[in-house]
C-alpha positions as CSV (number, residue, x, y, z in Angstrom):
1,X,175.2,89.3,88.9
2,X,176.9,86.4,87.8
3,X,179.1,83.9,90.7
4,X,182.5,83.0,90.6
5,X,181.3,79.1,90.1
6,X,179.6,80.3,86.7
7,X,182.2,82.0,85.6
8,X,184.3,78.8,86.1
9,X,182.2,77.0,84.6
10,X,181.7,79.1,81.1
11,X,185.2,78.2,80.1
12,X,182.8,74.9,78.1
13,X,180.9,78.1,76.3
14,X,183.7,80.2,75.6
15,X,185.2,77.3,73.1
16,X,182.1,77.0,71.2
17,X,182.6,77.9,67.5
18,X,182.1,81.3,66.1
19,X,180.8,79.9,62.7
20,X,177.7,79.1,64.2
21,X,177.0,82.4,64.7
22,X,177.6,83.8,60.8
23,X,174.7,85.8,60.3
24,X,173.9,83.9,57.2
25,X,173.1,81.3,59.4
26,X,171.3,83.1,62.8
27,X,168.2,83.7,60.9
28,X,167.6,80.5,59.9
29,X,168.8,78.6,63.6
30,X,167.0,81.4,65.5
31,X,163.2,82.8,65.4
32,X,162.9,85.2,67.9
33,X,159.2,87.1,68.4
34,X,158.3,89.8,71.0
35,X,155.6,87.8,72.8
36,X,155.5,89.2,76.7
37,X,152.1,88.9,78.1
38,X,151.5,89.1,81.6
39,X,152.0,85.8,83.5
40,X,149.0,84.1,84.1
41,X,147.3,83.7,87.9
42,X,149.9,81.5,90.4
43,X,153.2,82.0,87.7
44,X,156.1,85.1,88.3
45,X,157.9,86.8,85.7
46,X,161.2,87.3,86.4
47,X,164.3,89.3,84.7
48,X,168.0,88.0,84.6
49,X,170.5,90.5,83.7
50,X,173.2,88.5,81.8
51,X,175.3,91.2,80.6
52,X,175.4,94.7,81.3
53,X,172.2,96.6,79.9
54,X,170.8,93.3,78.7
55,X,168.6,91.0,80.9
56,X,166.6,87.5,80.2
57,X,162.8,86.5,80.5
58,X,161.5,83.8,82.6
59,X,158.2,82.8,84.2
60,X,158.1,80.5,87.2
61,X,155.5,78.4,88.0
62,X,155.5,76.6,91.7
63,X,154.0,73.9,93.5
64,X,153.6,74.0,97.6
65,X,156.5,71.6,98.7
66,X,159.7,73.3,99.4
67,X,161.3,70.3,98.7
68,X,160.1,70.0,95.4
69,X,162.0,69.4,92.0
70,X,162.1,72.3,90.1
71,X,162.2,71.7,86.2
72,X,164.6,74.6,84.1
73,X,163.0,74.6,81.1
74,X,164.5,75.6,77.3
75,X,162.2,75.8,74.8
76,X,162.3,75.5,71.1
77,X,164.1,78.2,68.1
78,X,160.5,79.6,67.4
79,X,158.6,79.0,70.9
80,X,158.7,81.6,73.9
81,X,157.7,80.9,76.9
82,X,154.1,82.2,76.8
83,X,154.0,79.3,74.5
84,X,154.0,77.0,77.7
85,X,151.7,78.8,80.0
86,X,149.4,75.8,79.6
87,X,152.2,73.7,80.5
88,X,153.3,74.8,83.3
89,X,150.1,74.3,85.8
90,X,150.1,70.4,84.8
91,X,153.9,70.4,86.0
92,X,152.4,71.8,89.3
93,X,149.9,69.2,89.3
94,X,152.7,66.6,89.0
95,X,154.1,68.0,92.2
96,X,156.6,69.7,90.5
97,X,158.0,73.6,90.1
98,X,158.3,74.5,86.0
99,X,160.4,77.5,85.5
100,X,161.1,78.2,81.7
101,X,164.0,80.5,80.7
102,X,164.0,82.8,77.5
103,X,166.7,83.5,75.2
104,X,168.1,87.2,73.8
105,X,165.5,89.0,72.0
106,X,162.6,85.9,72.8
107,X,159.6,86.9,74.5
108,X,160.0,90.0,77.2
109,X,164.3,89.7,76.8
110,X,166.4,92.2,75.4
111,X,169.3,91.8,72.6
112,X,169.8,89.5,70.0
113,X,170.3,85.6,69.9
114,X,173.1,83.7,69.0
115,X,175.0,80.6,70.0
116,X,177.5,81.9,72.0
117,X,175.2,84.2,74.2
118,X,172.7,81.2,74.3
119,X,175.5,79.1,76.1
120,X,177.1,81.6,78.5
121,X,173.4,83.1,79.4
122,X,172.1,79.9,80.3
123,X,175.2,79.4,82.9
124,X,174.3,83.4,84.3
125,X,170.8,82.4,84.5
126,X,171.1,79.2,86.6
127,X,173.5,81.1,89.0
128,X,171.1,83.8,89.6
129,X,168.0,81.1,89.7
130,X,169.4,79.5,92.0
131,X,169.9,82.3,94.6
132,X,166.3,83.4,93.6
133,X,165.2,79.8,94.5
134,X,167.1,79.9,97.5
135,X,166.2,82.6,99.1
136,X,162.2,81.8,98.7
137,X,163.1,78.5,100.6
138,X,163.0,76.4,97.3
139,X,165.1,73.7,98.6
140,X,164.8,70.8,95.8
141,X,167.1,69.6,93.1
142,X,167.5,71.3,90.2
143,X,166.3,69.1,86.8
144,X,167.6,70.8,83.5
145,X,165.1,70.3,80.4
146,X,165.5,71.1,76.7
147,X,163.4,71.0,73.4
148,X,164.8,70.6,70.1
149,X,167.4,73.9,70.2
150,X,166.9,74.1,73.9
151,X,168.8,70.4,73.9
152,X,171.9,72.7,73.5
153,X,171.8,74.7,77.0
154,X,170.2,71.7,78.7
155,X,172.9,69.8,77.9
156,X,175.9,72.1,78.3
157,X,174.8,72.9,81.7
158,X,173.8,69.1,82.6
159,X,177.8,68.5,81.4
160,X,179.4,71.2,83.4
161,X,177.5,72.8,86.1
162,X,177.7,70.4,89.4
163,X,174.4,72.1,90.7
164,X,172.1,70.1,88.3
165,X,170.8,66.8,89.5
166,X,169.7,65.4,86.7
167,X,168.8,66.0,82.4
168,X,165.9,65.9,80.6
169,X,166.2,66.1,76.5
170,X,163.0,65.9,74.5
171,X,163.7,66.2,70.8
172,X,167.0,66.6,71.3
173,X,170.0,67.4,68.4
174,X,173.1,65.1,68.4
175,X,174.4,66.2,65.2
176,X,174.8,69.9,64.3
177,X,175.1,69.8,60.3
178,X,172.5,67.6,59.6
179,X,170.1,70.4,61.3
180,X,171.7,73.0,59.5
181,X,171.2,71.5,56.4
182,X,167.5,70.4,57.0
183,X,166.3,74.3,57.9
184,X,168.3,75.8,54.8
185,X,172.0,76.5,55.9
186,X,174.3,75.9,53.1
187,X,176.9,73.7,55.1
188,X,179.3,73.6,51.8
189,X,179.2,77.0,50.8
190,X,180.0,78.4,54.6
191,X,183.0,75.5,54.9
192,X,180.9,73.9,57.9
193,X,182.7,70.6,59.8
194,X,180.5,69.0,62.9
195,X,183.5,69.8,64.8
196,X,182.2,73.6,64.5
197,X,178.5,72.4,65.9
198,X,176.9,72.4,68.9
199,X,179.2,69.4,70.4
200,X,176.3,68.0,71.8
201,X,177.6,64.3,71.7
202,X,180.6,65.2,73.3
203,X,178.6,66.5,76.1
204,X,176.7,63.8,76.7
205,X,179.7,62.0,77.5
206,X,180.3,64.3,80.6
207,X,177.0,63.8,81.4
208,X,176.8,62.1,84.6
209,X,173.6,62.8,86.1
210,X,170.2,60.6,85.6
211,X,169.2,61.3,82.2
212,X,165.7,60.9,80.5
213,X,165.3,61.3,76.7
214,X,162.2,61.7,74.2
215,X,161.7,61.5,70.9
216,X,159.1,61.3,68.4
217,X,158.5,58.4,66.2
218,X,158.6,60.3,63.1
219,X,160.6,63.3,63.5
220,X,161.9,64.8,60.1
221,X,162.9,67.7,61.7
222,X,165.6,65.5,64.3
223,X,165.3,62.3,63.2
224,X,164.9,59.5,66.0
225,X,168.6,57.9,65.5
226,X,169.5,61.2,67.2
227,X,167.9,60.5,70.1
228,X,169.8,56.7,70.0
229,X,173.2,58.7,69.7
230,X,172.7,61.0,72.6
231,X,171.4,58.1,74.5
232,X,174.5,55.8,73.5
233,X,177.0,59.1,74.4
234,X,175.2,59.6,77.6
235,X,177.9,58.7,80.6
236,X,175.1,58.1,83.0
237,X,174.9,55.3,85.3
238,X,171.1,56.1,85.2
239,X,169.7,56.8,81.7
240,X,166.2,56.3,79.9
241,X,165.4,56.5,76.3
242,X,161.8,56.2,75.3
243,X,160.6,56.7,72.2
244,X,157.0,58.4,71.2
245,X,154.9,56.2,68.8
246,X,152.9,57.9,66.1
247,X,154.4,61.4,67.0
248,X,156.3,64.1,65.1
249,X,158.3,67.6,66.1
250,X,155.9,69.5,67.2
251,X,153.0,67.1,69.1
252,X,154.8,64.9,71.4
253,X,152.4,66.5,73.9
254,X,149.3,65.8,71.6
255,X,150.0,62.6,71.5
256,X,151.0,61.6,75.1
257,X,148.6,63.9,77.2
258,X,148.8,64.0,80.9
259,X,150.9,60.7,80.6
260,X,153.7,62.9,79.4
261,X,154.1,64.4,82.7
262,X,153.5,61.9,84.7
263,X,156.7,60.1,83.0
264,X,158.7,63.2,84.0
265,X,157.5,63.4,87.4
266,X,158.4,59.3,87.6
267,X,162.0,60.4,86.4
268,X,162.3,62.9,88.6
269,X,161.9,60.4,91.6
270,X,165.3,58.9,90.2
271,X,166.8,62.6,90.7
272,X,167.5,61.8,94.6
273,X,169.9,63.3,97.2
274,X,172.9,60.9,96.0
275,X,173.1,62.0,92.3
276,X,173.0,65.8,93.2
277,X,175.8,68.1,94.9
278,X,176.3,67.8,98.8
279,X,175.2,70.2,100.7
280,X,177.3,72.0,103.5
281,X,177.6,69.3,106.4
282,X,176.3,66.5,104.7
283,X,178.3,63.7,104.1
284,X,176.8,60.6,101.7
């Protein structure tokens, strides 16, 4: 069941462009597979509804402290989040909680993906984790994280939603053409513009909370000058761009290793009580 704060805050969702979601174009931006197996020993599978009859995957994986940070995770247009089942325990060992979040017709989730739902969902889903988190006595702050398409969500909810403490991008799109044109979307023929794109860059400049972005040497999928435009958008006071030598798309991990994580777990140190929301009878 969806709050009356996400509600409020879908109004950024509701303007997003319908072009985006031409179905000459959903195939190519989307890649959903049914991949739902059980969640391995010390994760929980959970289901979101986020609209009637239709309800989103996500597996949770925690760490003993309460207090902890606790990382909501969007993944990539042909991952799942099976995909990070590996992943997740080495958050844990970082002393963090890694809870990945599905999108329509991904994994274990029912309906079919597009942009709009992508956006609105990830809003519904943040409400309802965070009452979920709640009531298990999860008290830390909440850290947003996107991949490649999962930049989008991250970053919409890191721009609107005052319950996020902080942003985390890792191969994240600034432009929305140039993608389009790179997995086989004919921008002319469909009468494309950036202004009906993602809006990522315009985001960013709402963004506000202690940002930390990645990006791989040699990306061809989202080249690295993306990465310098979200960073240069960014309206944080606290922001860190870091690029990945020697690495591509798709093995930023490969290449990094357990120093990856322990880079996150460093920024999420920065992700302190003053740059999240107050709680009730707290004064800064």
């Amino acid at each position: 069941m969806a709050s009356q704060e996400t509600e409020k805050n879908q109004a950024s969702a509701e303007i997003t462009p319908q072009k985006l979601d031409d179905p000459r174009v959903l195939p190519l931006l989307f890649a959903p597979r049914p991949d739902c197996g059980p969640a391995p020993a010390g994760a929980e599978d959970l289901s979101i509804e986020v609209e009637a009859g239709v309800r989103i995957a996500a597996r949770f994986f925690p760490c003993a402290d309460p207090e902890a940070v606790t990382l909501i995770f969007f993944h990539g247009n042909g991952e799942v989040v099976a995909d990070y089942d590996g992943v997740g325990p080495e958050y844990v060992a970082e002393g963090l909680n890694f809870l990945a979040v599905e999108y329509r017709g991904y994994g274990g989730s029912g309906g079919a993906p597009t942009v709009r739902a992508m956006l609105q969902d990830a809003h519904r889903a943040l409400a309802q984790l965070r009452e979920w988190l709640a009531a298990r006595g999860r008290r830390g702050q909440l850290v947003v994280m996107g991949r490649s398409l999962g930049s989008v969500p991250a970053i919409e909810l890191a721009a609107t939603e005052e319950a996020v403490g902080g942003l985390i991008v890792e191969s994240g799109i600034a432009r929305t053409l140039p993608l389009l044109a790179t997995i086989g979307v004919d921008v002319a023929a469909l009468g494309l513009v950036e202004e009906d794109g993602f809006g990522n860059l315009e985001k960013m400049a709402q963004v506000r909370k202690p940002t930390y972005i990645l990006h791989a040497q040699h990306d061809r999928i989202i080249p690295l000058a993306e990465a310098e435009e979200l960073q240069s958008a960014c309206a944080a006071r606290s922001k860190e761009f870091q690029m990945i030598p020697g690495a591509d798309h798709n093995n930023i991990l490969e290449k990094t290793g357990k120093l990856y994580f322990r880079a996150i777990r460093q920024f999420t140190r920065r992700v302190g009580k003053g740059h999240g929301p107050r709680r009730p009878g707290v004064r800064a």
